[in-house]
Structure formats: structure tokens, C-alpha cells
C-alpha positions as CSV (number, residue, x, y, z in Angstrom):
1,X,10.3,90.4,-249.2
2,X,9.3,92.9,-251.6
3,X,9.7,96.2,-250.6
4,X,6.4,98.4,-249.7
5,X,7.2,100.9,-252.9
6,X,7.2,98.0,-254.9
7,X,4.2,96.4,-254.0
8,X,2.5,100.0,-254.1
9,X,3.9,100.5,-257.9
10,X,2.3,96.7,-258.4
11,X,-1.0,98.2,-257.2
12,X,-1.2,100.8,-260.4
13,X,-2.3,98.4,-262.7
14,X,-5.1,96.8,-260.3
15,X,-6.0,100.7,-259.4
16,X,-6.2,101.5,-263.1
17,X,-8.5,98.6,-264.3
18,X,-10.6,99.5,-261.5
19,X,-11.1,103.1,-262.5
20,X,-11.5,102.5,-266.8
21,X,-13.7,99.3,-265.9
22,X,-15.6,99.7,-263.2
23,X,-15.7,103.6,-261.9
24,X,-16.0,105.3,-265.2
25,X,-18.8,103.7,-266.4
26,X,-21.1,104.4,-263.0
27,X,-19.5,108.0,-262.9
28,X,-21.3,107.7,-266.7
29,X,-24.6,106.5,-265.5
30,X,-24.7,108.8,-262.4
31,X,-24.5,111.5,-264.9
32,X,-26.7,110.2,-267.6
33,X,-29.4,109.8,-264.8
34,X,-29.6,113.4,-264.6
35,X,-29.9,114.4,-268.3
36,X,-33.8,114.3,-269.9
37,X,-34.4,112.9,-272.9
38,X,-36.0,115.1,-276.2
39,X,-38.3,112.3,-277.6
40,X,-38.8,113.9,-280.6
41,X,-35.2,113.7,-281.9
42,X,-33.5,110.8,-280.0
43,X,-30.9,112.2,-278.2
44,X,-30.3,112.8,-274.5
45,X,-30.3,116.4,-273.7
46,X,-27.6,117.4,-270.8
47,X,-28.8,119.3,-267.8
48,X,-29.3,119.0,-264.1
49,X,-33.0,117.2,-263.6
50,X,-33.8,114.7,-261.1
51,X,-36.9,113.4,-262.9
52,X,-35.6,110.4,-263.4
53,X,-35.1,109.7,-259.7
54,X,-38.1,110.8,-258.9
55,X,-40.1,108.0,-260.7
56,X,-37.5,105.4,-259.0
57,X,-39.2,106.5,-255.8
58,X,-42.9,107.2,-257.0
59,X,-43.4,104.4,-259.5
60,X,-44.1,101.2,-257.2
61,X,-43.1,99.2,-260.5
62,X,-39.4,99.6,-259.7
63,X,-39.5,98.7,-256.0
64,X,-41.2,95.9,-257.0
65,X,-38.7,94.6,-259.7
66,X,-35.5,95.5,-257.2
67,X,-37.7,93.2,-254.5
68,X,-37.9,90.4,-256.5
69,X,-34.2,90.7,-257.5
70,X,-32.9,90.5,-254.8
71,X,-35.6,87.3,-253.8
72,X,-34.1,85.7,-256.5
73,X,-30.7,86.5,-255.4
74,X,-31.0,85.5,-251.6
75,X,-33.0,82.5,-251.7
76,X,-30.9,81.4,-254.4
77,X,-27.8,81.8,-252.1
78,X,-29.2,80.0,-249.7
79,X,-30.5,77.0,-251.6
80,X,-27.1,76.9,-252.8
81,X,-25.1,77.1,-249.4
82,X,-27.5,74.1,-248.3
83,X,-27.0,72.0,-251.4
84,X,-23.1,73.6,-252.2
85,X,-22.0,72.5,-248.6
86,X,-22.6,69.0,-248.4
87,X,-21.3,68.5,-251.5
88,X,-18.1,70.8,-250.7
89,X,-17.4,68.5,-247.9
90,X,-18.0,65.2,-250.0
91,X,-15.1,66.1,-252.6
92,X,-12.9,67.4,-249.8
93,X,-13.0,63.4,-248.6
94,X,-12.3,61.9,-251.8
95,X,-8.5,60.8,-252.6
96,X,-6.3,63.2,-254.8
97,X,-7.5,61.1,-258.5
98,X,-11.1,61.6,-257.2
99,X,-11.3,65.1,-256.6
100,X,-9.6,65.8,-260.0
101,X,-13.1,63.7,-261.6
102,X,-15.3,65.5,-259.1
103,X,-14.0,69.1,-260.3
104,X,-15.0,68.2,-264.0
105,X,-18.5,66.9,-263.0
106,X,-19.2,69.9,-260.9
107,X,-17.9,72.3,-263.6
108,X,-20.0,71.0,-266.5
109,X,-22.7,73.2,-266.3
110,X,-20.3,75.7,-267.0
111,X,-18.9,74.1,-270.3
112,X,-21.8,75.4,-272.7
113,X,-23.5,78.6,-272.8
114,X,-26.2,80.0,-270.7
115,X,-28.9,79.9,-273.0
116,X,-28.0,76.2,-274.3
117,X,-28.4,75.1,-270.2
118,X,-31.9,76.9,-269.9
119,X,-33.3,75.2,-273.6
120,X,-31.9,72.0,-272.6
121,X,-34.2,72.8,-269.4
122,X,-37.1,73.2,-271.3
123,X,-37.0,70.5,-272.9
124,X,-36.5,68.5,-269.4
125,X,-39.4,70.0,-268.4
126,X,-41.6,70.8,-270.7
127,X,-45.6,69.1,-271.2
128,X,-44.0,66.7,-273.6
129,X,-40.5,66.7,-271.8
130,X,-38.4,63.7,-270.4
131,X,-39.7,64.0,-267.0
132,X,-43.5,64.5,-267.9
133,X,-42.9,61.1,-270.3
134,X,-41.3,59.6,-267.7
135,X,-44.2,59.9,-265.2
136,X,-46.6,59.1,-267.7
137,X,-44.7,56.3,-268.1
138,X,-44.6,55.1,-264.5
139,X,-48.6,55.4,-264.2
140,X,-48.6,58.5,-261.7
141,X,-49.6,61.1,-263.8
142,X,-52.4,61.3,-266.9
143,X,-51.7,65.1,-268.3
144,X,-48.7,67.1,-268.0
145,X,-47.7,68.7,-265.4
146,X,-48.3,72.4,-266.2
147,X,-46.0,73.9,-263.3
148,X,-42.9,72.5,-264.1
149,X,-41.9,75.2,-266.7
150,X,-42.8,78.9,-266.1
151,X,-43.0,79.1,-262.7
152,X,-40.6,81.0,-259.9
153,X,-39.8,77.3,-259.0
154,X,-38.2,76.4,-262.1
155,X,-36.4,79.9,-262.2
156,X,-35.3,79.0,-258.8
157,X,-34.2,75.9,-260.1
158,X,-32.4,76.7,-263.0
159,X,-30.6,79.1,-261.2
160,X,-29.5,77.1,-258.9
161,X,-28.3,74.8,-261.3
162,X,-26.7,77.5,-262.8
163,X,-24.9,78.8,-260.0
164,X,-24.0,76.0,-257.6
165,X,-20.1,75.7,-258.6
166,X,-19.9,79.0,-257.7
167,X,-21.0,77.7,-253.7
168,X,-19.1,74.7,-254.4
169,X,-15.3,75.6,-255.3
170,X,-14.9,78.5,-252.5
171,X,-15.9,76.4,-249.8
172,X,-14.1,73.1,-251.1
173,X,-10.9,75.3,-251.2
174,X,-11.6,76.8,-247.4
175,X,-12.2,73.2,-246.5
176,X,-9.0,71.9,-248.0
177,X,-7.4,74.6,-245.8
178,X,-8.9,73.4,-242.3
179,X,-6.0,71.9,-240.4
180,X,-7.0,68.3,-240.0
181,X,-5.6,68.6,-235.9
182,X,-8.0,71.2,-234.9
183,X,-10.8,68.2,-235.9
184,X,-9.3,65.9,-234.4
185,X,-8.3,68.2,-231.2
186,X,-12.3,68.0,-231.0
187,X,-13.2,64.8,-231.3
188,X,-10.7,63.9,-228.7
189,X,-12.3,66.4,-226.6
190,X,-15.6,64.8,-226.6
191,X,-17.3,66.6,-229.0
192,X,-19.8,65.2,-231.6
193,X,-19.5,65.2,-235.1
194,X,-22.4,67.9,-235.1
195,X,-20.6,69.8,-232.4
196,X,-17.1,69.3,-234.1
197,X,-18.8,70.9,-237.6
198,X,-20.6,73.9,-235.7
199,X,-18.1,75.2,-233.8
200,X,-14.9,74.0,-235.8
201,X,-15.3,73.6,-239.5
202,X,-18.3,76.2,-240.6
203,X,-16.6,78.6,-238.5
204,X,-13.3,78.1,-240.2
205,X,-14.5,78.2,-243.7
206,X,-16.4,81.2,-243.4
207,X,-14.2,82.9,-245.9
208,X,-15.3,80.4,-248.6
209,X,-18.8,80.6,-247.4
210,X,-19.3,84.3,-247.5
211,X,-17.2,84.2,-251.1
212,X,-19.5,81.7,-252.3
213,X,-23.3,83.3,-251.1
214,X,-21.2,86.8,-252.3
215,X,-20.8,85.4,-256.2
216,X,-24.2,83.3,-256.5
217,X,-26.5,85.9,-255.0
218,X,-24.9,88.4,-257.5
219,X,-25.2,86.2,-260.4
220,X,-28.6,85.3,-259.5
221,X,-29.9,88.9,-258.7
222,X,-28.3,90.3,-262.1
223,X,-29.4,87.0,-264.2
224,X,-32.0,88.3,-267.2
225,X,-32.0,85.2,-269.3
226,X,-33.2,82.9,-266.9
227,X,-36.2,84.4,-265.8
228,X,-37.0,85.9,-268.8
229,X,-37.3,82.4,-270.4
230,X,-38.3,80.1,-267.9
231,X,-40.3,82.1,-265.4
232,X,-43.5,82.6,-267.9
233,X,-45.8,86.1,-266.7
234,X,-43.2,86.6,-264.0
235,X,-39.8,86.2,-265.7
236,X,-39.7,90.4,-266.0
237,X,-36.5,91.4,-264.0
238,X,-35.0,94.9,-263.2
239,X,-32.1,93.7,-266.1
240,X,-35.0,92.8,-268.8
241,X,-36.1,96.5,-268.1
242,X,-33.0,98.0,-268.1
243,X,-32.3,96.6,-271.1
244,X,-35.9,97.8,-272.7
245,X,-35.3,101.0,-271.1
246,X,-31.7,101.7,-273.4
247,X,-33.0,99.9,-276.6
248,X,-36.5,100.4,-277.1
249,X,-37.8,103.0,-274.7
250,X,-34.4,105.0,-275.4
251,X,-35.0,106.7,-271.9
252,X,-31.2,106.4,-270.8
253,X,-31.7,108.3,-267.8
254,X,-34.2,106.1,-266.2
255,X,-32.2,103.5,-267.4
256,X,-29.2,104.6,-265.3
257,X,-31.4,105.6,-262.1
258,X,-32.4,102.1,-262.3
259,X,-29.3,100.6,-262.5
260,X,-27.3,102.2,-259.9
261,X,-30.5,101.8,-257.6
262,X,-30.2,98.2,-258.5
263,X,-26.5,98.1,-257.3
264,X,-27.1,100.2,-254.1
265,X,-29.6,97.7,-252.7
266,X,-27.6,94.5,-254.0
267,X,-24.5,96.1,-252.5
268,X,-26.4,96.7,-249.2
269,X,-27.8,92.9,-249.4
270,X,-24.1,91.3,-250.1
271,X,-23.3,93.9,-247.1
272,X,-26.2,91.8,-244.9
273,X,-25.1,88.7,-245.9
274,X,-21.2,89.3,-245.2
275,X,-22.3,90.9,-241.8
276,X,-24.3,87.9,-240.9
277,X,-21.8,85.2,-241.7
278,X,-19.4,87.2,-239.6
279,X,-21.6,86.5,-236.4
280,X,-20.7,82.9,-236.8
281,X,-18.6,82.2,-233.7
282,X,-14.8,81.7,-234.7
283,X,-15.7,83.6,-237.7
284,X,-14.4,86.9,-236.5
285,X,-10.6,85.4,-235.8
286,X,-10.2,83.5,-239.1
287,X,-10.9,86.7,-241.1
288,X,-8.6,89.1,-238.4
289,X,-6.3,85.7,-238.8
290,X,-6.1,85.9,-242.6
291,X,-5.9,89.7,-242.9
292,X,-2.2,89.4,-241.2
């Protein structure tokens, strides 16, 4: 075993990347979101003015843009637990050779880049697209079907898409991990295979389940390309104004404002989300069970 000064001295590394990579740069923004801005020469002025935080909480505009972030994040989450789950359990039941196939299939979306996935979308879905060809094909339709592209469905969509083997590889791994006895234990006992899944197997896997809603609600929340090209008049997101606010607008302390506001309240939804899965009952001894 190794002693505990060694694993402490392994810890400075870990401690380190932490601070440079993820603590510097919102010690940065906390202090850029106090500076003003001189408009007439470009170039952030330093000071103590809280200007910037007061339009966070008088301009409706952001509210509105954090709300639909995180809408975007939490129903995406949970279209992706109830279509990630099923399909968790499905590979977990296939032989050894199988689940090797199964991994590639469910990783492909992640094989090209983001923006190649969302214009190979559009043209699945566009008015002259393979499914509106395919229905006009088939008889059931005469024009193009308008709402297919640029709609919050299709964001939803495409983010799900997106984000799924995020759902899928946490869960299939805390499946993999159920001891096989404790379902048969059940069934023995009488219990359905309903009753066997509620109170043996989602409770049980809750790690993978909480890991999984944790990553695609955050990917989804913080996604700008998506939106921004497939969800038409509605695809503006808190990231495609950040991003206007430190390029175009150059107003780097609203920028920042924005931005940590934005992380507060996904920080406090992931929080929610963690809390709730917790309430599962069995979910409260795995986690005391793994943090031994």
C-alpha cells in the first residue's frame, strides 16, 4: 500500500492542473467582470464597478438565455437516460465479441467533428433532404415538411444524438459491475423482473447514472454550434452571446458576468440532478459503499 505522504505528493500534480486550468481563469473573469470598458479606445479600464452585474440582474435577456440553457441541458439528460438505458442494458447482455462491435457503433458519432454531424443533419432533414424524399416518395406527404429543420425539436434532437454515448458508456460500465447474484438473489425471492430492476439494478448503477445525466446536461447546456445552426430564430444561446459579447461587442466585463452566472446556475442544476438520483432507494449505500 502506498504510503499516505505519497499518495499526497501524487495529488500535486492533479492540484496544480486544477489551479492553472480551471481556477485561474474564473479568478480572471471574476475580475474582468468588475472592470468597465472605455469604448472609445478598446481597452478594458481596471476598477471596482458592479455595472456589469447589475444588467445580469435587470436585463430579462439574460435570465432568459440561462433558462433555456439549462432546458436544453435537462431535457436533454433526460431524453438521454430514457434512450441511454435501455441500450446500456442491451450491450451489457451481448457476449464478449459483441460488445466489442457494439462500443464502435455507439462511438461513431463521435468519430468526425461536431459541425460535420450537424450538416450531415441538415441535409437529413432538410425540404429537399432524404427523409422529406422519402415521404414524398411513400405518398404521405405533398410539400416538405417545414419543421424538421430549425426548430427546438431538431436541436433537441441533434443533441441528443450528439450526446447519447456520453449516457451510454457510464452506465454500461456500472452495469458490468452489478454482481450477477444479487439479481438472481431477487428473482429467487419472488420478485419481478420490474421489481428486480427498481429496487436492484437502477439503484446499483446510480454512480453511472448520475455520471452520465452530469456530462450530457453539461455538454448540452454549454453546446453553441448546435443551436446556432439548426435551431433557426431560436438557436441564440448564452455561449453564442458570450462569444459576441468578447469579439464583436468587446464588452469583456459583461462577458464574464455572464459566464460565471452561467456556471453558477449549471453548477446548482448538476447539484439538483446529483441530489435527486441520490433519493433512489439503495442509492445512498452504493455511493457510502464506493467511497471506502
Amino acid at each position: 500500500m502506498i504510503p499516505a505522504f505519497h499518495r499526497a505528493q501524487l495529488a500535486v500534480p492533479v492540484i496544480a492542473v486544477l489551479l492553472a486550468g480551471c481556477l485561474l481563469p474564473l479568478a480572471l473573469l471574476l475580475v474582468f467582470s468588475v472592470f468597465t470598458v472605455d469604448m472609445d479606445a478598446f481597452v478594458m479600464v481596471p476598477g471596482f464597478s458592479l455595472e456589469a452585474w447589475s444588467q445580469m440582474v435587470t436585463k430579462p435577456v439574460f435570465a432568459f438565455l440561462i433558462g433555456k440553457a439549462v432546458v436544453f441541458g435537462l431535457g436533454t439528460a433526460c431524453l438521454a437516460a430514457c434512450a441511454g438505458y435501455p441500450i446500456a442494458l442491451a450491450i451489457a447482455s451481448l457476449t464478449p465479441a459483441w460488445k466489442g462491435v457494439a462500443s464502435v457503433i455507439l462511438l461513431t458519432p463521435l468519430y468526425t467533428g461536431e459541425i460535420v454531424r450537424i450538416y450531415a443533419w441538415r441535409v437529413v432533414l432538410g425540404s429537399e433532404g432524404l427523409v422529406n424524399a422519402l415521404l414524398k416518395w411513400l405518398g404521405l406527404i405533398d410539400a416538405p415538411l417545414k419543421f424538421l429543420l430549425f426548430t427546438p425539436l431538431t436541436t433537441h434532437l441533434v443533441l441528443l444524438y450528439n450526446t447519447l454515448p456520453f449516457m451510454v458508456l457510464p452506465v454500461w460500465l456500472s452495469i458490468e459491475l452489478v454482481d450477477r447474484r444479487l439479481i438472481e438473489a431477487a428473482r429467487d425471492l419472488g420478485a419481478r423482473p420490474l421489481h428486480a430492476f427498481l429496487r436492484v439494478i437502477l439503484p446499483l448503477t446510480t454512480p453511472g447514472l448520475s455520471v452520465g445525466l452530469f456530462a450530457v446536461f453539461a455538454l448540452a447546456a454549454g453546446d453553441m454550434l448546435t443551436p446556432s445552426l439548426l435551431g433557426g430564430p431560436s438557436g441564440v444561446t448564452p455561449m453564442s452571446m458570450i462569444d459576441n459579447l468578447f469579439g464583436t461587442a468587446f464588452d469583456w466585463p459583461l462577458a464574464s458576468a455572464l459566464s460565471l452566472s452561467l456556471l453558477l446556475v449549471l453548477l446548482a442544476c448538476a447539484t439538483a440532478m446529483s441530489f435527486a438520483v441520490l433519493q433512489l432507494k439503495g442509492a445512498r449505500a452504493v455511493f457510502r459503499g464506493g467511497l471506502r
